[in-house]
TILOKOL-851478 format. One record per atom (N, C-alpha, C): residue number from 0; atom name; y negated, x, z negated. Coordinates in nm, 4 decimals, m for minus. Atoms other than C-alpha are relative to their C-alpha. Example, Ala and Ser with C-alpha at 12.3 -4.5 7.8 and 13.67 -1.06 7.14 Angstrom:
BEGIN
{site 0 'N' {0.1190 0.0890 0.0000}}
{site 0 'CA' {0.4500 1.2300 m0.7800}}
{site 0 'C' {m0.1200 0.0900 0.0000}}
{site 1 'N' {0.1190 m0.0820 0.0060}}
{site 1 'CA' {0.1060 1.3670 m0.7140}}
{site 1 'C' {m0.1090 m0.0770 m0.0730}}
//
This chain:
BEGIN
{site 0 'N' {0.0742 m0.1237 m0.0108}}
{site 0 'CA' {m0.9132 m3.5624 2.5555}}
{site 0 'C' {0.0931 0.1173 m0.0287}}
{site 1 'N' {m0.0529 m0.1307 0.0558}}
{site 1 'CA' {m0.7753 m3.2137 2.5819}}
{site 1 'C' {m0.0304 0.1461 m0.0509}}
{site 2 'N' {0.0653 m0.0746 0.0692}}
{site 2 'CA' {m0.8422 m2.9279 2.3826}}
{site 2 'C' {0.0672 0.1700 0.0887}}
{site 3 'N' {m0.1005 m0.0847 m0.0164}}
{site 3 'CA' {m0.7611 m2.5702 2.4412}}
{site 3 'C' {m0.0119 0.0860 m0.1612}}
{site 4 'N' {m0.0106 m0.0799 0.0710}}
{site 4 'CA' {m0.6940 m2.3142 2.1543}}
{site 4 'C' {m0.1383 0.0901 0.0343}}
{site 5 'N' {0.1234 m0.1031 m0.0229}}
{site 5 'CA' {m1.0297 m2.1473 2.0670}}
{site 5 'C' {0.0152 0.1283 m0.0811}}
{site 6 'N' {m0.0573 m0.1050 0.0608}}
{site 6 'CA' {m0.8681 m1.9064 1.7908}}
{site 6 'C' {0.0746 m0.0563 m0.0561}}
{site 7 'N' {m0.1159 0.0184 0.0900}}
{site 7 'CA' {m0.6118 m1.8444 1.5390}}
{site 7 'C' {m0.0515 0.0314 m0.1074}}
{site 8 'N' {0.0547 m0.0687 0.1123}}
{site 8 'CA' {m0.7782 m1.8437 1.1748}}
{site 8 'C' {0.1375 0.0224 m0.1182}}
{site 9 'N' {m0.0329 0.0321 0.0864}}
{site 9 'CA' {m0.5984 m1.6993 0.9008}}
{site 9 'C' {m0.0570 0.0341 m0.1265}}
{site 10 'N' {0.0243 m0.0342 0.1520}}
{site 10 'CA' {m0.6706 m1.7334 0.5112}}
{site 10 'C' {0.0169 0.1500 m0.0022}}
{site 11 'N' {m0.0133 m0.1197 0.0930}}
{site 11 'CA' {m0.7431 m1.4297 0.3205}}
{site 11 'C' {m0.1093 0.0373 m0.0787}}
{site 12 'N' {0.0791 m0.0442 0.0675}}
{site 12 'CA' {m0.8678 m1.1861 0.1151}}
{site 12 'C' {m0.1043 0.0789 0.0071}}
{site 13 'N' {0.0987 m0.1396 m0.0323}}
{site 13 'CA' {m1.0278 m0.9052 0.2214}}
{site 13 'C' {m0.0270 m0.0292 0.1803}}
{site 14 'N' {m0.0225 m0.0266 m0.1982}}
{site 14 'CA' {m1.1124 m1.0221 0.6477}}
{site 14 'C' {m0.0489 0.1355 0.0537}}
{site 15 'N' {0.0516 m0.1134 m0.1063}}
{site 15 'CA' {m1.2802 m0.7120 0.7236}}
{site 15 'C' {0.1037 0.1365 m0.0311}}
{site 16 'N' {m0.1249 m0.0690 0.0428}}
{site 16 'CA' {m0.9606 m0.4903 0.6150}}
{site 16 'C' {0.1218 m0.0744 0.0710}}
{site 17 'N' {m0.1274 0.0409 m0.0643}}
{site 17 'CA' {m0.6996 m0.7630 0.7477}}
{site 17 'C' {m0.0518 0.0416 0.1733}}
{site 18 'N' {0.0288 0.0148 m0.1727}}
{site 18 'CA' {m0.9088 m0.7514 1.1286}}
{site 18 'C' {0.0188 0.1332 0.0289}}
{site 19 'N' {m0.0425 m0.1544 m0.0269}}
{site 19 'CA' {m0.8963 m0.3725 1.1004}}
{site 19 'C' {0.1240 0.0399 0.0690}}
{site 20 'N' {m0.0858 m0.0750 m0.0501}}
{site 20 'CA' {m0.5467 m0.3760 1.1006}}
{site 20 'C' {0.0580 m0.0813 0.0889}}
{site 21 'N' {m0.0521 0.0723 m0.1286}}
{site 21 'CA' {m0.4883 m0.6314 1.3703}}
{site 21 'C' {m0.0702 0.0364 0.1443}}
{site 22 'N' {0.0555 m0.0733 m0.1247}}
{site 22 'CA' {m0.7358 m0.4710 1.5829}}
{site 22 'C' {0.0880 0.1121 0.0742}}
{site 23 'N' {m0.0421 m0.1337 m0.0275}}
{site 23 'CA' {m0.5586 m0.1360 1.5620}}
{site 23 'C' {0.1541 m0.0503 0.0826}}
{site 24 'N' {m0.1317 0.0299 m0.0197}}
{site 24 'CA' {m0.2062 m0.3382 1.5884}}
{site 24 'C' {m0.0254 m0.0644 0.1714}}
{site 25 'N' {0.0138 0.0285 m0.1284}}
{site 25 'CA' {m0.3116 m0.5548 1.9247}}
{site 25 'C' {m0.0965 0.0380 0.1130}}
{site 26 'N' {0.1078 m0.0609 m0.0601}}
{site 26 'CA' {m0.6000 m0.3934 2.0491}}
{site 26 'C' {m0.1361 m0.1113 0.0050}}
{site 27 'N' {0.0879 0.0904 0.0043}}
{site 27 'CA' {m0.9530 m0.5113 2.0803}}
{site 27 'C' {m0.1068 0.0620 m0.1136}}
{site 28 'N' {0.1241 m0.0883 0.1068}}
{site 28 'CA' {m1.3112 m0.3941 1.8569}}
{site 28 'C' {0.0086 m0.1232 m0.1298}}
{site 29 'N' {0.0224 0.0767 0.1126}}
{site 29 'CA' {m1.2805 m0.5757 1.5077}}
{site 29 'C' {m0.2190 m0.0192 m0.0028}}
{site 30 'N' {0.1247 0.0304 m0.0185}}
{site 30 'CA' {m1.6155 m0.7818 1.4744}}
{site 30 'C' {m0.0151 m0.0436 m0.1707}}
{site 31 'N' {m0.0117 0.0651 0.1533}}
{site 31 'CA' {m1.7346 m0.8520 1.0770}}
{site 31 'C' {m0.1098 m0.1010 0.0175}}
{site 32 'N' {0.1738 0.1046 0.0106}}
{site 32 'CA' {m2.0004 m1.1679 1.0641}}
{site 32 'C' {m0.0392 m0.0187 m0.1498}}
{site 33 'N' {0.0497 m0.0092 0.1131}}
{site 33 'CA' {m2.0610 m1.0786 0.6998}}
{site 33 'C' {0.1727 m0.0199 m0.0963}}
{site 34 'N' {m0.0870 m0.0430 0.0657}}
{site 34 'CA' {m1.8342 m1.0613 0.4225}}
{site 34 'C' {0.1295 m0.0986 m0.0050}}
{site 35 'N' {m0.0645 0.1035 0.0214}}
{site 35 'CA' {m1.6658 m1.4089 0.4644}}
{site 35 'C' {0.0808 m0.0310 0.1429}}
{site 36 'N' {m0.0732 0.0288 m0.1259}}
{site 36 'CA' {m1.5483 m1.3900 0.8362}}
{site 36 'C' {0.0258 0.1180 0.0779}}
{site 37 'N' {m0.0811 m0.1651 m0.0571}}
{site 37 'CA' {m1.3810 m1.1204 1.0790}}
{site 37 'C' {0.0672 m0.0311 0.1184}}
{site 38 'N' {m0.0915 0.0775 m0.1174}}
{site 38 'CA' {m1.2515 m1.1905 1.4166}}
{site 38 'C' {0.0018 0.1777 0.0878}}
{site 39 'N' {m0.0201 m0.0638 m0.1196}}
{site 39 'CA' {m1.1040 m1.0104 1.7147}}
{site 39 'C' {0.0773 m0.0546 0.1009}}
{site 40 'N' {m0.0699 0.0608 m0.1336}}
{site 40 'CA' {m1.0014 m1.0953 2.0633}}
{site 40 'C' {0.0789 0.1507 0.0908}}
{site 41 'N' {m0.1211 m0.1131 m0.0667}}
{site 41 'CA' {m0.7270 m0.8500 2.2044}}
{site 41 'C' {0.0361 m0.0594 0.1178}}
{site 42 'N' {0.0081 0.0507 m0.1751}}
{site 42 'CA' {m0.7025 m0.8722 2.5658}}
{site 42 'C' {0.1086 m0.0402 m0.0113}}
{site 43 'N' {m0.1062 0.1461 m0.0699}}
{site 43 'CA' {m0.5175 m1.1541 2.7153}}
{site 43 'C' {0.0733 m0.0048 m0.1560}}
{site 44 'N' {m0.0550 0.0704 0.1128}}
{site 44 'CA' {m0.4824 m1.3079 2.3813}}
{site 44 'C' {m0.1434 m0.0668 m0.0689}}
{site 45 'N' {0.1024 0.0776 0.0407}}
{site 45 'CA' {m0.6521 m1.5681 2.2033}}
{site 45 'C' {m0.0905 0.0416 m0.1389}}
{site 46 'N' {0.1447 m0.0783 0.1245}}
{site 46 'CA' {m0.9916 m1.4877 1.9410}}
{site 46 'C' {0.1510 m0.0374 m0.1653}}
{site 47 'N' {m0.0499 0.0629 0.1438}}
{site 47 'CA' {m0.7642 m1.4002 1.5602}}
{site 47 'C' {m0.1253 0.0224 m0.0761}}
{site 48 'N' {0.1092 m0.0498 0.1504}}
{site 48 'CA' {m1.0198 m1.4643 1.2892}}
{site 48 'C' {0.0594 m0.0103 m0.1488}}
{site 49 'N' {m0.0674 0.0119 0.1196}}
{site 49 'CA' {m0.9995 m1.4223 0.9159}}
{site 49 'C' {m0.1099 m0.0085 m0.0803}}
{site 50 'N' {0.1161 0.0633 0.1028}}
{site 50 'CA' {m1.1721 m1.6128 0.6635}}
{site 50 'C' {0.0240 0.0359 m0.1260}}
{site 51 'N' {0.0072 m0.0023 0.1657}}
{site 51 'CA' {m1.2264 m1.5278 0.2707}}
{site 51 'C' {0.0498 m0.1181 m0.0418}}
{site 52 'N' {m0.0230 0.1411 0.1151}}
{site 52 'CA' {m1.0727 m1.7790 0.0484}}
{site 52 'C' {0.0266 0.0508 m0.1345}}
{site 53 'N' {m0.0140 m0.0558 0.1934}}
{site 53 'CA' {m1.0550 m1.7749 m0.3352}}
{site 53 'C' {0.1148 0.0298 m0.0479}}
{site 54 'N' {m0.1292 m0.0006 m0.0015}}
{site 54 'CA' {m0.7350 m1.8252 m0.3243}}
{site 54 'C' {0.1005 0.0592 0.0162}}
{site 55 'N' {m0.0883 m0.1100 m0.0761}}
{site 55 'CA' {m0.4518 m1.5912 m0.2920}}
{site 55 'C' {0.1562 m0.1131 0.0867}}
{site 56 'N' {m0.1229 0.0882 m0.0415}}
{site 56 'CA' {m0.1247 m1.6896 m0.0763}}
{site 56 'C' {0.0717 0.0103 m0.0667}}
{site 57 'N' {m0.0997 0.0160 0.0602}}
{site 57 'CA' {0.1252 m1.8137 m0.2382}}
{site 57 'C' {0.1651 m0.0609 0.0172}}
{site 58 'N' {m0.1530 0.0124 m0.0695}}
{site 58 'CA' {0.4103 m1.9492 m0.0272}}
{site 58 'C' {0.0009 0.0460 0.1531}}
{site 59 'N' {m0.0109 m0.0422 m0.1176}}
{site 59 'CA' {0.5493 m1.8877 0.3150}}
{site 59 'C' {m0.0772 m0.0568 0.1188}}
{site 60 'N' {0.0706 0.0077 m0.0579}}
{site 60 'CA' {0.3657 m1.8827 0.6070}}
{site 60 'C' {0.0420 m0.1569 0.0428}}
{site 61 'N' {m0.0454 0.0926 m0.1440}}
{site 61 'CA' {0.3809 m2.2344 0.8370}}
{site 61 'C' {0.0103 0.0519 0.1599}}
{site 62 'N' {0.0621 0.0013 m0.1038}}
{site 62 'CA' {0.2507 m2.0946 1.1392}}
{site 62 'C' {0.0269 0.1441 m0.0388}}
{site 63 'N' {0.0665 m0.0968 m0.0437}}
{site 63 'CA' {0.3022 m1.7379 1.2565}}
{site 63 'C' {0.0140 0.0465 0.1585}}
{site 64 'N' {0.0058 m0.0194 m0.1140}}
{site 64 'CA' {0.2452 m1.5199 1.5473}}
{site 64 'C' {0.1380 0.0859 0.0407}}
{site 65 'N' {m0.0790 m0.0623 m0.0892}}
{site 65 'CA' {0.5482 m1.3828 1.7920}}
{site 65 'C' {m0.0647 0.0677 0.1245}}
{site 66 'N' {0.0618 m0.0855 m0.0724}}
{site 66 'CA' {0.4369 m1.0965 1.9537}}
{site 66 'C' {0.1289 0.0501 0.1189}}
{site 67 'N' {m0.0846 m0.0932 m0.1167}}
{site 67 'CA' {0.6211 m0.9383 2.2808}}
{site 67 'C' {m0.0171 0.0902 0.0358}}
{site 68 'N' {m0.0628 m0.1213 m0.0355}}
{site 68 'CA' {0.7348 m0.6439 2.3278}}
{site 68 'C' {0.0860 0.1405 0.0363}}
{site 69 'N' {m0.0997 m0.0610 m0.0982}}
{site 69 'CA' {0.9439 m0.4119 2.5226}}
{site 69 'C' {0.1135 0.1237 m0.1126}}
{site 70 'N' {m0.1041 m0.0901 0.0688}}
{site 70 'CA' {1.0671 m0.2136 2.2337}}
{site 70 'C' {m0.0206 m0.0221 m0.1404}}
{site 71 'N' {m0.0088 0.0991 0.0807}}
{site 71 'CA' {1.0815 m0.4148 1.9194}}
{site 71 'C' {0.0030 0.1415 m0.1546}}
{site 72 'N' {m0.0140 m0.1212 0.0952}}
{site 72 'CA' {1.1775 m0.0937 1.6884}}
{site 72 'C' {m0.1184 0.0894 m0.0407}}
{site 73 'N' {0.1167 m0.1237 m0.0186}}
{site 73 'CA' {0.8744 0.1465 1.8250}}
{site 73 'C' {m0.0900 m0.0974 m0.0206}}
{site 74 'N' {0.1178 0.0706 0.0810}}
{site 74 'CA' {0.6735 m0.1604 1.7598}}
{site 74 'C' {m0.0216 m0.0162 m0.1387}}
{site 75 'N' {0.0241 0.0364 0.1860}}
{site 75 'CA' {0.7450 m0.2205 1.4130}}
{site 75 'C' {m0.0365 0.0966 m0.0620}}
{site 76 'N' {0.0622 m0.1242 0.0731}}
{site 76 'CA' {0.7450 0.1368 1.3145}}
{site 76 'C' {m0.1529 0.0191 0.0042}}
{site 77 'N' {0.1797 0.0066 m0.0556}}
{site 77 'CA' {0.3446 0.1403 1.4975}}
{site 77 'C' {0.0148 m0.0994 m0.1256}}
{site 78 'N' {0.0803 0.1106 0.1298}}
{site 78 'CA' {0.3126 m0.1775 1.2330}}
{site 78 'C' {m0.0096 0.0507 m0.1142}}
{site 79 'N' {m0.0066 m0.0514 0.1249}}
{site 79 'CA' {0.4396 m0.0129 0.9532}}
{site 79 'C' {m0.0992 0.1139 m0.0303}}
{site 80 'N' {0.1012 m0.1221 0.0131}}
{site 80 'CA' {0.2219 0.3094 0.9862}}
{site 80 'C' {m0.1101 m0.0754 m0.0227}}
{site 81 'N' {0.1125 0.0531 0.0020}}
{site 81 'CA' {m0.0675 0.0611 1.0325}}
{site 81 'C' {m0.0088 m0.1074 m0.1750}}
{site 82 'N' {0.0016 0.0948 0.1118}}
{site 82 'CA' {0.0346 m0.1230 0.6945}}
{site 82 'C' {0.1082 m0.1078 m0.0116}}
{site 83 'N' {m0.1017 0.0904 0.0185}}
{site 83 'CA' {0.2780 m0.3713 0.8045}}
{site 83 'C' {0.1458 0.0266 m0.0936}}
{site 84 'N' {m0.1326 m0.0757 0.1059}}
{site 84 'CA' {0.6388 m0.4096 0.5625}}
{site 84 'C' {0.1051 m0.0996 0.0880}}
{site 85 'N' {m0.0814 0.1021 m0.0700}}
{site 85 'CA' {0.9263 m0.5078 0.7461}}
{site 85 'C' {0.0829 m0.0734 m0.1690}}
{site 86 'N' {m0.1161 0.0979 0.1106}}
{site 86 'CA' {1.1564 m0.8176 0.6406}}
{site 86 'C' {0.1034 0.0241 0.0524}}
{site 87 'N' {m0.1297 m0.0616 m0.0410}}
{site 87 'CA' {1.4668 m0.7053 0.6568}}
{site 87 'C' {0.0224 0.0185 0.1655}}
{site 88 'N' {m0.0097 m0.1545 m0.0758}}
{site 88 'CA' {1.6401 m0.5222 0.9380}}
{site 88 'C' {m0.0463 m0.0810 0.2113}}
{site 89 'N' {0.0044 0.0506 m0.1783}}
{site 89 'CA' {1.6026 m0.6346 1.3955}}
{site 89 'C' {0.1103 m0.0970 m0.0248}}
{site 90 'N' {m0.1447 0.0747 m0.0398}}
{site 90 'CA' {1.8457 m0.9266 1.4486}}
{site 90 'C' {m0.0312 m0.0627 0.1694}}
{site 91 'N' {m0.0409 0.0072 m0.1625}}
{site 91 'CA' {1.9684 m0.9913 1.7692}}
{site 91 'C' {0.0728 m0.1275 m0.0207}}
{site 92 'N' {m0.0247 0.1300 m0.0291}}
{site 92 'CA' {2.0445 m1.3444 1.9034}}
{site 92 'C' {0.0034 0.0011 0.1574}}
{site 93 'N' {0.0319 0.0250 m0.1341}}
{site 93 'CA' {2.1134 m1.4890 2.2571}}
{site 93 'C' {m0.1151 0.0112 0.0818}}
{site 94 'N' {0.1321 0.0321 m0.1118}}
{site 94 'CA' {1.7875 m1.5493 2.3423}}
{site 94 'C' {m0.1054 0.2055 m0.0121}}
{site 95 'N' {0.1249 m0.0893 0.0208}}
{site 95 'CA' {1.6628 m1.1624 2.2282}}
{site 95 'C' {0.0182 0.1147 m0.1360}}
{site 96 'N' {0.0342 m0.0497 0.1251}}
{site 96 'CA' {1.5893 m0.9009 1.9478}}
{site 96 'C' {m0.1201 m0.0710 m0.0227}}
{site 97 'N' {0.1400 0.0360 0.0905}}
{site 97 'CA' {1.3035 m0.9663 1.6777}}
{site 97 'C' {0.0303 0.0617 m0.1571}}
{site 98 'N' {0.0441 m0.0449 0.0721}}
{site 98 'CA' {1.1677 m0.8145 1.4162}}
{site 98 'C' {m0.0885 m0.0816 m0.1009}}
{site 99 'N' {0.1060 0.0553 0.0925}}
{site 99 'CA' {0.9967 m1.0068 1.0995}}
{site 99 'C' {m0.1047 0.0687 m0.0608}}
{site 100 'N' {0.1360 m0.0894 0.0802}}
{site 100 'CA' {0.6918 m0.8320 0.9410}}
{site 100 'C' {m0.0771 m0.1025 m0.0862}}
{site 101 'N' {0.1480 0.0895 0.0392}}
{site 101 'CA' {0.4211 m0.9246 0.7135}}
{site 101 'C' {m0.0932 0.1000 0.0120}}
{site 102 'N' {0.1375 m0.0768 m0.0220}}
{site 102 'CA' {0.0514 m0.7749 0.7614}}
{site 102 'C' {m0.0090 0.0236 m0.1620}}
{site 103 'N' {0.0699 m0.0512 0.1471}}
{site 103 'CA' {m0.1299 m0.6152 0.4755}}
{site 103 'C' {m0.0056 m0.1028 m0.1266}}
{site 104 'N' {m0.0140 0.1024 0.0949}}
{site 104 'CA' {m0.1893 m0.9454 0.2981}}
{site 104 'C' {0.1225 m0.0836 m0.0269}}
{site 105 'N' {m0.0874 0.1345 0.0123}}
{site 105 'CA' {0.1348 m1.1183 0.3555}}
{site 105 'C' {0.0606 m0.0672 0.0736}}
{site 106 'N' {m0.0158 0.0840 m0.1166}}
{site 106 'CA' {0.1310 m1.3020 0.6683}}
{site 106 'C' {0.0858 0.0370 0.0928}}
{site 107 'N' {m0.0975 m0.0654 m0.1317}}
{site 107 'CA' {0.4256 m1.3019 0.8923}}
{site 107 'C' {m0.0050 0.0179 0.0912}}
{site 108 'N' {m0.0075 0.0065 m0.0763}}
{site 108 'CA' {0.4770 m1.2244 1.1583}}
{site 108 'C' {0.1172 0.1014 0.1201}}
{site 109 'N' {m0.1104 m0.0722 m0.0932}}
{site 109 'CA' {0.7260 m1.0775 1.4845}}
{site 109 'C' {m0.0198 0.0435 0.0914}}
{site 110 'N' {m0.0261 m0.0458 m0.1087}}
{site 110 'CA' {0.8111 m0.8635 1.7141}}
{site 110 'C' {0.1360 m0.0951 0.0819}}
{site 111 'N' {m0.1504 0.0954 m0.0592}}
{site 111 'CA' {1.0440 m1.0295 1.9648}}
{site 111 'C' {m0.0134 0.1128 0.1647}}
{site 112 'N' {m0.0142 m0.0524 m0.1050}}
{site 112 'CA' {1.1895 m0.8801 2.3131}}
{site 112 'C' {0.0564 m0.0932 0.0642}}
//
Protein backbone atom coordinates (compact mmCIF):
# COMPACT_ATOMS: atom_id res chain seq x y z
CA UNK A 1 0.00 0.00 0.00
CA UNK A 2 1.02 3.54 -0.76
CA UNK A 3 0.61 6.48 1.17
CA UNK A 4 1.00 10.05 0.22
CA UNK A 5 2.11 12.84 2.71
CA UNK A 6 -1.07 14.36 4.25
CA UNK A 7 0.95 17.05 6.43
CA UNK A 8 3.96 18.00 8.25
CA UNK A 9 3.17 18.16 12.17
CA UNK A 10 5.43 19.89 14.34
CA UNK A 11 5.64 19.78 18.31
CA UNK A 12 5.15 22.90 20.16
CA UNK A 13 4.22 25.39 22.31
CA UNK A 14 2.22 28.02 21.50
CA UNK A 15 0.51 26.51 17.62
CA UNK A 16 -1.52 29.44 17.10
CA UNK A 17 1.67 31.92 17.30
CA UNK A 18 4.10 29.26 15.55
CA UNK A 19 1.20 28.99 12.33
CA UNK A 20 1.10 32.79 12.37
CA UNK A 21 4.50 32.96 11.56
CA UNK A 22 4.64 30.27 8.94
CA UNK A 23 1.64 31.57 7.36
CA UNK A 24 3.16 35.02 6.98
CA UNK A 25 6.67 33.20 6.01
CA UNK A 26 5.04 30.75 3.11
CA UNK A 27 1.84 32.10 2.48
CA UNK A 28 -1.57 30.69 3.06
CA UNK A 29 -4.63 31.80 5.99
CA UNK A 30 -3.40 30.25 9.41
CA UNK A 31 -6.43 28.02 10.62
CA UNK A 32 -6.63 27.53 14.80
CA UNK A 33 -8.95 24.23 15.71
CA UNK A 34 -8.77 25.34 19.34
CA UNK A 35 -5.95 25.84 21.50
CA UNK A 36 -4.16 22.45 20.89
CA UNK A 37 -3.87 22.45 16.99
CA UNK A 38 -3.00 25.07 14.10
CA UNK A 39 -2.46 24.21 10.56
CA UNK A 40 -1.84 25.88 7.23
CA UNK A 41 -1.57 24.86 3.65
CA UNK A 42 0.59 27.37 1.51
CA UNK A 43 0.03 26.91 -2.04
CA UNK A 44 1.69 24.11 -3.77
CA UNK A 45 2.91 22.83 -0.52
CA UNK A 46 1.86 20.26 1.74
CA UNK A 47 -0.90 21.04 5.03
CA UNK A 48 2.10 22.31 8.15
CA UNK A 49 0.28 21.71 11.41
CA UNK A 50 1.30 22.40 14.97
CA UNK A 51 0.34 20.58 17.92
CA UNK A 52 0.64 21.67 21.82
CA UNK A 53 2.82 19.41 23.76
CA UNK A 54 3.86 19.73 27.44
CA UNK A 55 6.98 19.41 26.62
CA UNK A 56 9.49 21.89 25.53
CA UNK A 57 12.24 20.96 22.73
CA UNK A 58 15.13 19.98 23.79
CA UNK A 59 17.52 18.65 21.15
CA UNK A 60 18.05 19.11 17.47
CA UNK A 61 15.60 18.85 15.06
CA UNK A 62 15.48 15.20 12.98
CA UNK A 63 13.43 16.30 10.27
CA UNK A 64 13.40 19.80 8.82
CA UNK A 65 12.02 21.73 6.01
CA UNK A 66 14.31 23.11 2.86
CA UNK A 67 12.65 25.78 1.39
CA UNK A 68 13.58 27.24 -2.30
CA UNK A 69 14.36 30.21 -3.18
CA UNK A 70 15.77 32.50 -5.68
CA UNK A 71 17.48 34.75 -3.27
CA UNK A 72 18.48 32.98 -0.14
CA UNK A 73 19.70 36.39 1.71
CA UNK A 74 16.27 38.51 0.95
CA UNK A 75 14.69 35.38 2.22
CA UNK A 76 16.22 35.07 5.45
CA UNK A 77 16.18 38.69 6.22
CA UNK A 78 11.87 38.36 5.36
CA UNK A 79 12.40 35.36 8.18
CA UNK A 80 14.14 37.27 10.51
CA UNK A 81 11.71 40.33 10.52
CA UNK A 82 8.98 37.65 10.88
CA UNK A 83 10.88 36.11 14.02
CA UNK A 84 13.18 33.71 12.53
CA UNK A 85 17.26 33.71 14.06
CA UNK A 86 19.71 32.78 11.67
CA UNK A 87 22.41 29.90 12.33
CA UNK A 88 25.30 31.20 11.39
CA UNK A 89 26.21 32.93 8.16
CA UNK A 90 24.89 31.47 3.86
CA UNK A 91 27.35 28.67 2.94
CA UNK A 92 27.86 27.87 -0.42
CA UNK A 93 28.56 24.31 -1.71
CA UNK A 94 28.53 22.66 -5.22
CA UNK A 95 25.22 21.81 -5.27
CA UNK A 96 23.98 25.67 -4.08
CA UNK A 97 23.71 28.42 -1.33
CA UNK A 98 21.59 27.79 1.99
CA UNK A 99 20.76 29.40 4.77
CA UNK A 100 19.96 27.60 8.34
CA UNK A 101 17.23 29.27 10.49
CA UNK A 102 15.18 28.35 13.38
CA UNK A 103 11.37 29.58 13.69
CA UNK A 104 10.14 31.27 16.80
CA UNK A 105 10.22 28.07 18.84
CA UNK A 106 13.36 26.50 17.62
CA UNK A 107 12.75 24.45 14.69
CA UNK A 108 15.10 24.47 11.84
CA UNK A 109 14.94 25.09 9.09
CA UNK A 110 16.51 26.47 5.27
CA UNK A 111 16.65 28.49 2.72
CA UNK A 112 18.47 26.80 -0.16
CA UNK A 113 18.98 28.14 -3.96
Amino acid sequence: MRAKVSEIVFDCADPAALVRFWASLLGGEPVDRGEDWSYVEPPGFVRIAFQKVPEGKAVKNRLHLDLETGGVDEAAEEAVRLGAVRVGGIVSDPYGDFQVLRDPEGNEFCFVR
